[in-house]
C-alpha positions as CSV (number, residue, x, y, z in Angstrom):
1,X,0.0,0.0,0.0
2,X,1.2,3.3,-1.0
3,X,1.7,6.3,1.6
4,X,-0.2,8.2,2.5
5,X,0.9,12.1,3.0
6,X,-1.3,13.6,5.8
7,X,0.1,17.6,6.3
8,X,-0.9,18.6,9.6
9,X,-0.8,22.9,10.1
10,X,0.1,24.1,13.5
11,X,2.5,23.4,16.3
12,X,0.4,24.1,18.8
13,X,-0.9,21.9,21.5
14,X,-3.5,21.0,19.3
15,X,-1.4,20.6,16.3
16,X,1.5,18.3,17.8
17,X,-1.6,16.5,19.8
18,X,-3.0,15.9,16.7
19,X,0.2,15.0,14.7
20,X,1.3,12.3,17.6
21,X,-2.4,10.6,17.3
22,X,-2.1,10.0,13.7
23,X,1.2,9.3,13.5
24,X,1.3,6.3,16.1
25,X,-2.2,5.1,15.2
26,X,-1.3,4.9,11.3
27,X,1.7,3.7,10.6
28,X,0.1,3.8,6.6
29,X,0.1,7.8,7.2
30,X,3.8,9.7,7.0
31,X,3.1,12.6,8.9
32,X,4.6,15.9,8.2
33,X,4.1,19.0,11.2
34,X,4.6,22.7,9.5
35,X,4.7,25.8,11.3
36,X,6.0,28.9,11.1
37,X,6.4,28.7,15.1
38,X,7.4,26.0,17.5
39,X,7.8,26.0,21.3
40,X,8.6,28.1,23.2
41,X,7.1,30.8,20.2
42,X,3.6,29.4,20.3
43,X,0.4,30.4,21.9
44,X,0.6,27.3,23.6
45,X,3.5,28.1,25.5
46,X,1.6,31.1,27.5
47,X,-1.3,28.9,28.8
48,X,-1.6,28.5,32.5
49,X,-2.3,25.1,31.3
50,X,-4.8,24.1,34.1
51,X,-7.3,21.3,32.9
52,X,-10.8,23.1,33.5
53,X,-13.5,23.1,30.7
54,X,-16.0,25.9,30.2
55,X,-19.4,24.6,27.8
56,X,-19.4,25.9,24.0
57,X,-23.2,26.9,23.1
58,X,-23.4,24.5,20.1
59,X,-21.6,21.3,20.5
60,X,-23.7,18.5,22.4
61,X,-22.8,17.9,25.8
62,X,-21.6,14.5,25.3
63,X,-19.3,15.1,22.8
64,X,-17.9,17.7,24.9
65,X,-17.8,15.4,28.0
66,X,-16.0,12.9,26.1
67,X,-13.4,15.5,24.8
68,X,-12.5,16.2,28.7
69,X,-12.6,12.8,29.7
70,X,-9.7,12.1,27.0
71,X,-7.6,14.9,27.5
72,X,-8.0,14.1,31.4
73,X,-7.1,10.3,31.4
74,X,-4.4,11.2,28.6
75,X,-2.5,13.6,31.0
76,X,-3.4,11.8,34.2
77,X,-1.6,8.7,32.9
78,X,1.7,11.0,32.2
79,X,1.4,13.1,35.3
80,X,1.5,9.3,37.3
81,X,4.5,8.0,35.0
82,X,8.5,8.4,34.9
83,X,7.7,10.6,32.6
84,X,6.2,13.8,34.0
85,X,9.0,15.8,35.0
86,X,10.0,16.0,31.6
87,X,6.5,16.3,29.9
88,X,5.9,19.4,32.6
89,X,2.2,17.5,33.2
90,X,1.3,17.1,37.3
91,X,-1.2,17.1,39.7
92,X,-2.2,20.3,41.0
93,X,-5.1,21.2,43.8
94,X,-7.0,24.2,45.0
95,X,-9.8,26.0,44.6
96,X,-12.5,28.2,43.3
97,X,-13.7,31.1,45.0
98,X,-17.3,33.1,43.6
99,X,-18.2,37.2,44.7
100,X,-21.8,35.6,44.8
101,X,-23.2,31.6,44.7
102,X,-23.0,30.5,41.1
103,X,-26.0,29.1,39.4
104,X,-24.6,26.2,38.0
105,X,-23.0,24.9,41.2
106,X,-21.8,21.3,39.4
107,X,-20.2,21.9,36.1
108,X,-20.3,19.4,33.6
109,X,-17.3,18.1,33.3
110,X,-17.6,16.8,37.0
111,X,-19.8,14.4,38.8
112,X,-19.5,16.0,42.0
113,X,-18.5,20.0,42.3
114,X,-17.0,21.5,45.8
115,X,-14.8,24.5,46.1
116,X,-12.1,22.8,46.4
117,X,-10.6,19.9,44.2
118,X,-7.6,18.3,42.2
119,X,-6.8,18.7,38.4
120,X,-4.1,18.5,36.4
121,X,-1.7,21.4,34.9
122,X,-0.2,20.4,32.3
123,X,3.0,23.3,31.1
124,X,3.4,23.9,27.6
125,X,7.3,24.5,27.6
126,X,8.0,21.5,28.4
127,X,4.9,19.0,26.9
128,X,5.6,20.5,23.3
129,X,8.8,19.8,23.0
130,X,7.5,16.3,24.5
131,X,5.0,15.6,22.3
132,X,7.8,16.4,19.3
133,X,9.7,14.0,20.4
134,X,7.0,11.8,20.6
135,X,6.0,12.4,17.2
136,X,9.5,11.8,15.9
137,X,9.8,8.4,17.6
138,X,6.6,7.1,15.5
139,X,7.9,8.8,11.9
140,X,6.6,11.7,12.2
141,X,8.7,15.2,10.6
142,X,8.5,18.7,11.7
143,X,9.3,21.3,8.9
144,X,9.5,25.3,10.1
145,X,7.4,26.6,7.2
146,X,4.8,29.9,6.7
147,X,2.0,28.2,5.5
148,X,-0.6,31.0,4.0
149,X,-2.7,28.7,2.1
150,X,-3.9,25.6,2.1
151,X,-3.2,25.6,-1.3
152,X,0.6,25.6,-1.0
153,X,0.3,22.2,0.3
154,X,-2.5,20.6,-2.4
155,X,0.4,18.8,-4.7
156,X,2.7,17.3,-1.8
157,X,0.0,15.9,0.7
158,X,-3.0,13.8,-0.1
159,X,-4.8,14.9,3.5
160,X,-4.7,18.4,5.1
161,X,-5.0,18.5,8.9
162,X,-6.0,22.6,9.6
163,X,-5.3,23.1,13.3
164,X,-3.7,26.9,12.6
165,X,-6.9,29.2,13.8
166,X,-6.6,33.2,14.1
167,X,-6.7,34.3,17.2
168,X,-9.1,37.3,18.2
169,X,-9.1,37.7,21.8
170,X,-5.4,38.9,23.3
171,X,-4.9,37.0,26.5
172,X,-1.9,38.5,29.0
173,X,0.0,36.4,32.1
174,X,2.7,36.9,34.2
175,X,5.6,34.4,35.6
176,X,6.4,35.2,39.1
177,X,8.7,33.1,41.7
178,X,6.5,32.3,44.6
179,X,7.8,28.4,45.7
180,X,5.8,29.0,48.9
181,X,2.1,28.8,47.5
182,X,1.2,24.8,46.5
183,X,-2.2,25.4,45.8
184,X,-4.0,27.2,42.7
185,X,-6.5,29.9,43.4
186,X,-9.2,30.6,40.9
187,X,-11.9,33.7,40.7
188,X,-14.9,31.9,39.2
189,X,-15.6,34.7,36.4
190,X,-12.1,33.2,35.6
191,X,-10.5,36.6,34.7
192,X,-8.2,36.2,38.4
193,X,-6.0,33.1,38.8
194,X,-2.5,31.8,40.7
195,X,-1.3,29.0,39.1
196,X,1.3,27.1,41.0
197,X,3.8,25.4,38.6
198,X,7.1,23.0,38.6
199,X,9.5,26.4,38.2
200,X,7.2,29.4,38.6
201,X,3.7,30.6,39.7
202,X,1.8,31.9,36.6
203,X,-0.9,34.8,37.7
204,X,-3.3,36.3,35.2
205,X,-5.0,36.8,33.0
206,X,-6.7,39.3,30.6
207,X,-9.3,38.1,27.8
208,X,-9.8,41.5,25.3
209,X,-11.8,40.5,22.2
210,X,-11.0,42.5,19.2
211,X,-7.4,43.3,20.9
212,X,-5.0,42.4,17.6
213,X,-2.1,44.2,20.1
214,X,1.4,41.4,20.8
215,X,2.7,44.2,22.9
216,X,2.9,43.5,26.9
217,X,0.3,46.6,28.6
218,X,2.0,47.6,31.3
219,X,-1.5,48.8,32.3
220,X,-2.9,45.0,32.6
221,X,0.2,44.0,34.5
222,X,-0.3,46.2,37.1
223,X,-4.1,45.3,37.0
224,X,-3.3,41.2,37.3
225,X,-0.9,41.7,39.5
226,X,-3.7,44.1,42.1
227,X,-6.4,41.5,41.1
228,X,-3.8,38.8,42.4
229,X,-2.2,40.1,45.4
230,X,-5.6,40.8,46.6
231,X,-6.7,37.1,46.4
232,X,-3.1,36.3,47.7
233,X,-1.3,38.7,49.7
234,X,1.9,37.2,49.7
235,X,2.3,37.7,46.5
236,X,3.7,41.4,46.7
237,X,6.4,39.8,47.6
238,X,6.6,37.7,44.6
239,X,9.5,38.5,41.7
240,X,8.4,38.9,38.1
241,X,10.2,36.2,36.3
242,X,8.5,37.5,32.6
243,X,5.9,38.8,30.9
244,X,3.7,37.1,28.2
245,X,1.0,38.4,25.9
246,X,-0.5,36.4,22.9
247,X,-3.6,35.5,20.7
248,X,-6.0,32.6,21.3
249,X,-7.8,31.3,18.3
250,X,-11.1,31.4,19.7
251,X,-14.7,30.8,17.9
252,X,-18.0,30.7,19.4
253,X,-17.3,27.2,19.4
254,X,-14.1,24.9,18.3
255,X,-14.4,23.7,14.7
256,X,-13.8,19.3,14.5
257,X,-15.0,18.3,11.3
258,X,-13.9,17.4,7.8
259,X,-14.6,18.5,4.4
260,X,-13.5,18.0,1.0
261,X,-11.2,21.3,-0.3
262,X,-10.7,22.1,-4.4
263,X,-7.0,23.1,-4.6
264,X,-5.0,24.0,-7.3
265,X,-7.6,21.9,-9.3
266,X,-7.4,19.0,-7.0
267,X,-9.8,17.3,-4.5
268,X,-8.2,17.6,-1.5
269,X,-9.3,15.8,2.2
270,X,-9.4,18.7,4.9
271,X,-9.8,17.8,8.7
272,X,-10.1,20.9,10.8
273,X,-9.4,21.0,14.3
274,X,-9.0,24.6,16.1
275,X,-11.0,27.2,17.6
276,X,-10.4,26.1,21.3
277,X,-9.8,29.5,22.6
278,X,-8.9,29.3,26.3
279,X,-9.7,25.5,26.6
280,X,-6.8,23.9,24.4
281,X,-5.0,22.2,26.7
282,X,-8.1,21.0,28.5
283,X,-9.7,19.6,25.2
284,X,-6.5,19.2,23.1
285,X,-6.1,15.2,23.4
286,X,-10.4,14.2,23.2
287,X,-10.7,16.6,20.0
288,X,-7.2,14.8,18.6
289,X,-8.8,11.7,18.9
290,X,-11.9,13.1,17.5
291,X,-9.6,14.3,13.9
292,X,-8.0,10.9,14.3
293,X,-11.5,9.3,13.5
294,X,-12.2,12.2,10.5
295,X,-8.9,11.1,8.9
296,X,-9.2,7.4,9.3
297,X,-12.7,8.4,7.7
298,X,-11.0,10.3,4.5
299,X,-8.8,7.0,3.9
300,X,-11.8,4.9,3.9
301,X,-13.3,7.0,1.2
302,X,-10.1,7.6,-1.1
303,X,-10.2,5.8,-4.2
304,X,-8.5,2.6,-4.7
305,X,-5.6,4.2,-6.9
306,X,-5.1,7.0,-4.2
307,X,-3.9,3.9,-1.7
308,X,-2.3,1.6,-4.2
């Protein structure tokens, strides 16, 4: 059986998530990673990465259930391996605190709800660089490339794996040493958090739609830092390690789903997968898995001569 050349767009959480699911669950796939940006340039690397899922308006529950469930059992098993200090994936407990008694008191993605409880943070520096490796070991390639158009890629790959999304809400965070505090601290409108981590706390955030601006705003560090300190006092203490300020390609809802692209006069397979917005490392391995199942779906429907 011939090759098959799956191109997957994005070295992202998403996209190396993506990449490693293919690559290791078919070995008749040679899969080839492109970016323009890889670890520690990505949006990735900024996320707090804390697993915690918010619902999207138009996806059924279930599905979105399932996409935690994955992405928690996937990271669980590496936060309890010999491999977790490397990956940057661990434990991490704490809690929630709410101005005024929510009215969804049990969110989905849990069977029981308290205001305090155990999840998993999962840090990007270290689990993208991970997951390359990863992707390597099954035969998979990574090529730095500034990909503009799907078209570029119609003649060398026979399936198309989108998982590049604009961003359109700017999202700032701040590293700060503070080995003292174990335990994450959340505002429930989300907007305040202290994230303990393996080498530094990471204390935000900012979520500005329509905000196109990469440049760190003095004015929001101040304002995270006030919003922090005055969930966690000690923190005035704490020393800014760095500053990071990046765009989250966000959608009313993420976009997992295949279609079938003309390029460059060619019927082309396309799986998209993007569109998580704040949620990409929570969801990143259930809607890999999901992709997985389109693409195993285009190479049932290829013709013969596409696989011989």
């Amino acid at each position: 059986m011939k090759t098959v050349r799956v191109a997957v767009v994005g070295a992202g959480v998403i996209g190396f998530s993506t990449a490693v699911c293919i690559a290791e669950a078919l070995p008749s796939c040679s899969v080839t990673l492109l970016a323009d940006k890889f670890s520690p340039d990505t949006t990735s690397d900024g996320a707090a990465g804390i697993l915690f899922a918010a619902k999207f308006p138009d996806i059924p529950l279930e599905r979105q259930k399932r996409w935690f469930k994955d992405s928690f059992e996937h990271l669980l098993a590496i936060a309890q391996s010999q491999h977790s200090p490397e990956a940057g994936v661990m434990l991490s407990s704490g809690w929630q605190i709410f101005k005024e008694v929510p009215a969804d008191k049990k969110p989905f993605w849990s069977e029981f709800f308290g205001q305090a409880f155990t999840t998993i943070k999962c840090e990007c520096t270290s689990y993208l660089p991970w997951l390359e490796k990863r992707l390597s070991l099954s035969g998979g390639q990574v090529q730095q490339r500034r990909v503009t158009s799907l078209d570029e890629l119609s003649s060398s790959y026979d399936i198309i794996v989108n998982c590049s999304g604009l961003g359109s809400k700017i999202g700032q965070v701040l590293k700060v040493v503070a080995p003292w505090l174990q335990h994450f601290i959340r505002d429930g409108d989300g907007k305040t958090y202290i994230y303990p981590g393996i080498h530094s706390v990471t204390v935000g955030g900012t979520r500005q739609e329509g905000d196109w601006r990469l440049q760190v705003d003095e004015g929001d560090t101040e304002s995270i830092l006030e919003r922090c300190i005055r969930l966690e006092p000690s923190l005035r203490e704490a020393k800014v390690l760095s500053k990071w300020v990046g765009l989250r390609p966000s959608r009313r809802n993420p976009r997992v789903e295949r279609e079938v692209v003309q390029l460059q006069g060619r019927r082309v397979p396309v799986v998209h997968n993007y569109g998580h917005g704040g949620w990409g490392v929570t969801l990143a391995w259930g809607t890999a898995l999901d992709a997985l199942g389109l693409v195993r779906n285009c190479l049932r429907e290829m013709p013969p001569q596409a696989k011989l």
